[in-house]
Structures are given as C-alpha cells and as structure tokens.
C-alpha positions as CSV (number, residue, x, y, z in Angstrom):
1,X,70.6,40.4,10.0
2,X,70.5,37.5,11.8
3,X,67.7,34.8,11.9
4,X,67.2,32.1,14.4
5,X,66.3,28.3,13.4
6,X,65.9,25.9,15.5
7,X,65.3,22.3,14.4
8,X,63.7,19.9,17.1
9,X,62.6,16.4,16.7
10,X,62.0,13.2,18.2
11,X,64.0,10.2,16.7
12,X,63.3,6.3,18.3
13,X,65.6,4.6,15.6
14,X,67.4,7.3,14.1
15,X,65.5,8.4,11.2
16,X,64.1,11.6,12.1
17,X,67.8,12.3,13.6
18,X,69.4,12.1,9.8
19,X,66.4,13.9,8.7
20,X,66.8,16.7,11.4
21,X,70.1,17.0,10.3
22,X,69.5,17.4,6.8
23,X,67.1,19.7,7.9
24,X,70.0,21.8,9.7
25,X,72.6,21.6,7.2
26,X,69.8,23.4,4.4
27,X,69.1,26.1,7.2
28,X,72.8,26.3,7.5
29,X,73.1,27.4,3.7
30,X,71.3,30.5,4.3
31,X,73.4,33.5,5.3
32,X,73.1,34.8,8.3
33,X,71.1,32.2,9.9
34,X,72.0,30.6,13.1
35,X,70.4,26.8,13.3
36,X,70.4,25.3,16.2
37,X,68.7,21.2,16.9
38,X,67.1,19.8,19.6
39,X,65.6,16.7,20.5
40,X,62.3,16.5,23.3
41,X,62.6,14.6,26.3
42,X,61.5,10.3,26.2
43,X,58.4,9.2,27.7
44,X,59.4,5.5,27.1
45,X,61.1,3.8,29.9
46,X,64.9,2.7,29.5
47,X,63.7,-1.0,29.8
48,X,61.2,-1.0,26.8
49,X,64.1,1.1,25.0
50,X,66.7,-1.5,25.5
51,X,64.2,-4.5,24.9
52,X,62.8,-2.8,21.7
53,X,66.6,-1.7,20.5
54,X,66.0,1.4,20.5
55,X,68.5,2.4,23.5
56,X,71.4,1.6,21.7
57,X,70.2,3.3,18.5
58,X,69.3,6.6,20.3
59,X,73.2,6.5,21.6
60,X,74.1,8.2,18.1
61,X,72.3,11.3,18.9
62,X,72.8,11.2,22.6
63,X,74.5,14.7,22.8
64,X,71.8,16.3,21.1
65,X,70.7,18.4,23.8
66,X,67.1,18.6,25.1
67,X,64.4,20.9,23.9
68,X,62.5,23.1,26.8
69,X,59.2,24.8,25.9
70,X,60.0,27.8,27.0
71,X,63.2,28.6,24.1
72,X,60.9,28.6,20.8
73,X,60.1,32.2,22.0
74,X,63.9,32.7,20.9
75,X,63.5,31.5,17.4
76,X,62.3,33.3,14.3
77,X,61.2,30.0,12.1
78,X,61.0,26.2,13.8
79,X,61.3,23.1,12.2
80,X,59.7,19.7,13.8
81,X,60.3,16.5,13.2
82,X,58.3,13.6,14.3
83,X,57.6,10.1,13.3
84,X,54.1,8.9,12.5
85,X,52.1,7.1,15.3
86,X,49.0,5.8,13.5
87,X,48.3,9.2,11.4
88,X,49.8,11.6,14.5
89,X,52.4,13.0,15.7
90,X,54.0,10.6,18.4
91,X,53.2,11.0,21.9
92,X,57.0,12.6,23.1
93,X,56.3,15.3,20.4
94,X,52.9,16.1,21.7
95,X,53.7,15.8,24.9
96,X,56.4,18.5,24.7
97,X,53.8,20.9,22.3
98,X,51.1,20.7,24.9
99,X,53.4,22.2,27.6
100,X,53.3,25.7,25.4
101,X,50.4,27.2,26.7
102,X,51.9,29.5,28.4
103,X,53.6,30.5,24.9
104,X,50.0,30.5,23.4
105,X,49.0,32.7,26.2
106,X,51.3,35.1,25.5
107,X,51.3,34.8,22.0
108,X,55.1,34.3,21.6
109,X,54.5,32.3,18.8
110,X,52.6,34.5,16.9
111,X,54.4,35.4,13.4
112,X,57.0,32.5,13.5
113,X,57.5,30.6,10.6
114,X,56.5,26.8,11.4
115,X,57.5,24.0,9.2
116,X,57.2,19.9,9.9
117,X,58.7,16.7,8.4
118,X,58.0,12.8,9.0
119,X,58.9,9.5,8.6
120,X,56.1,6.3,8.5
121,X,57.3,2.8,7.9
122,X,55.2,2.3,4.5
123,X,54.5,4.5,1.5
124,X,50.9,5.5,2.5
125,X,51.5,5.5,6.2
126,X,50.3,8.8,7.3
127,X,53.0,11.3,6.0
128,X,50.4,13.6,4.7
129,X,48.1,13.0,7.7
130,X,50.8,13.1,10.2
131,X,52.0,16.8,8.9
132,X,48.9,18.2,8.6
133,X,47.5,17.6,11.9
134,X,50.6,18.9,13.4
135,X,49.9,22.4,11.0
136,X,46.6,22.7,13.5
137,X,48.8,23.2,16.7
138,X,50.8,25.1,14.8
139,X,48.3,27.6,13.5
140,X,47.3,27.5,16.9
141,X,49.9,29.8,17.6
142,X,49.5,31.8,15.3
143,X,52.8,30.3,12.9
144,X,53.0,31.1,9.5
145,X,53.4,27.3,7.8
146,X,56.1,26.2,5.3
147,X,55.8,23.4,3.4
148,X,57.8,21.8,0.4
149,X,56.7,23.6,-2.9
150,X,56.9,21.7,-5.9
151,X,59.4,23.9,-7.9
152,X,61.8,21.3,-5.6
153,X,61.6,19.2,-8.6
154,X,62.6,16.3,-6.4
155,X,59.3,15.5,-5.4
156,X,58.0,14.6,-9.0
157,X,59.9,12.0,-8.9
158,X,58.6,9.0,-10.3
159,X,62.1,6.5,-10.8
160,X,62.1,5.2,-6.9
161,X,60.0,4.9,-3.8
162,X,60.4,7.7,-1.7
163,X,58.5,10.0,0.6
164,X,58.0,13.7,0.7
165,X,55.1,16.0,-0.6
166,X,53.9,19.9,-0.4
167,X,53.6,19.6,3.2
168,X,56.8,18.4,3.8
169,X,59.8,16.3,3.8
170,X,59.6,12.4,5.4
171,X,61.2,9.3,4.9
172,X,59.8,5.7,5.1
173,X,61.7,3.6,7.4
174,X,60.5,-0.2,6.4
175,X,58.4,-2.1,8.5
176,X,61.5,-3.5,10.0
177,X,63.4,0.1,10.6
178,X,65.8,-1.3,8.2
179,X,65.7,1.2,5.5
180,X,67.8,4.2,6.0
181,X,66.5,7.9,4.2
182,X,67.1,7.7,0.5
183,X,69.5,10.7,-0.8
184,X,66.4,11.9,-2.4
185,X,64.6,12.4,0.9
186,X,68.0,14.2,2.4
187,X,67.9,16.3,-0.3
188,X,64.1,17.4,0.0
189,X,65.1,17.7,4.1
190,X,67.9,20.0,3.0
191,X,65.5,21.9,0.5
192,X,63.0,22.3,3.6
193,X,65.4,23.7,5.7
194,X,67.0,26.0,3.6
195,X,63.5,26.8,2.7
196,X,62.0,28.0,5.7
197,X,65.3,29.8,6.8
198,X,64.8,32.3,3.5
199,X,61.4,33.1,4.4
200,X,62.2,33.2,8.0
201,X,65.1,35.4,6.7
202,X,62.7,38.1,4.5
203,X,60.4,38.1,7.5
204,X,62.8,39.5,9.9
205,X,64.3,42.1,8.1
C-alpha cells in the first residue's frame, strides 16, 4: 500500500534545501512510499533577498514548487523543515502553518505522522527549542510526532561538531552561512526520513 510523504521547508541560504532533500531521498528508501517536497511561499521582499544574497542562493531550489495549506490533507506523514529565528520557527514557516485552521477545523490532520528538522548558525542555537515548539502546532492537530531515536547511532557522536538530537535532524550553518551540512547531518536527515515513512507506512495499512 501506498503511503504519502510530503517534505516542505523553507530554505533562505540553502541549508534546509540539502536537508530537505536528504530528508526525501530516506523517505524514498521505504517501499511503497511516494515523497513529494515543497517549499512555502517568501515573505521577504526581492530587494532585501538580492541585498542580503540570498536571491541568488534561493535560484538552486527555484523549481521546487510551492506548498498550499490545503494539500497536507493528502499526505499520510509530513516532514518540516525550518531554520531557527531566535529559538522559533521562522516567520515564512509560521506564516504558512497558521493558514491551517481550516485543516484544524476539520481535523484533517488528525492521525498524521508529523516530524521536524532545523538548522541554527551555532552549536547551542535553538535546535532543540526550535523543534519542540514547532511539536505544539503540531499536536495541535492532532499529529502523531517522530523524532530521531538514538538507536541512529549517529547522534552519539562525539569525533566532530555536528547537530542533530531525539527531536530531530539540523545542521549548523556558521555565523557566516559558510558551512555546508556535514555528511553526518545528511545522514541523520536521511535516517529521519526513512524513519517517519516506516511508521507512516505501518499506520496506514
């Protein structure tokens, strides 16, 4: 049987875009699932994007074609990715969540499997913080959450920096945006998808 992922995110820079895609490719891995990724609309004007760099950045992903509300009612299991903004999910990410209520009204989400993952731009930037206050909205509607569980042994690890916990797959980006997702933090993204698709998969049958 058939189960329906859908991975949607909001990238600036393109880290949450390779981390999306990792996301996908795990998902990918399970049989019979059918992943699909998303990306919710900008909020920041083109100016600010081109002056800040980010315009040209966000070219890499450009065909990634826009979430609407209105299709997580399709999906069986949805994985979000969003970049920290001081501890929170960023504004385009919860700008596009607080135009579900008329999922929430209907309870379309009830029973879905819900699942998150970050990037900050330091170690102790609000990972944790960031993915747990997105579990509220979440439980909100009545998802059931997935995190990362430790038997992915890749989150004990202690030979480099990297990001990641229980609650879900990040990256750190470097105050500058410079650094790039490790292959340990792909491979903790792919984990999480692949993850969440398997339970996604056993709920639906």
């Amino acid at each position: 049987m058939a189960v329906k992922v859908q991975v949607i995110f909001y990238s600036m820079y393109g880290h949450i875009y390779k981390m999306a895609e990792a996301v996908a490719a795990g998902a990918r891995e399970v049989e019979g699932a059918e992943v699909s990724l998303y990306q919710v609309p900008e909020l920041v004007p083109d100016e600010i994007l081109e002056k800040t760099g980010a315009k040209a950045a966000k070219e890499a992903f450009a065909h990634v074609p826009t979430a609407r509300p209105e299709q997580l009612a399709d999906a069986d299991a949805i994985i979000f990715g969003t970049p920290t903004r001081f501890g929170n999910m960023c504004a385009q990410m919860r700008n596009f969540l607080d135009q579900t209520g008329n999922l929430w009204a209907k309870g379309a989400l009830v029973g879905k499997v819900g699942s998150v993952f970050t990037s900050t731009a330091t170690q102790h930037g609000g990972q944790e913080t960031t993915i747990t206050s997105f579990h509220l909205t979440l439980l909100h509607h009545g998802m059931i959450i997935v995190g990362v569980p430790y038997s992915e042994q890749r989150l004990l690890t202690m030979d480099e920096i990297t990001g990641s916990s229980p609650y879900g797959a990040a990256t750190i980006t470097g105050g500058d945006g410079s650094r790039q997702p490790s292959e340990n933090e792909l491979a903790i993204a792919r984990f999480q998808g692949r993850h969440v698709a398997e339970i996604a998969r056993k709920l639906v049958r």
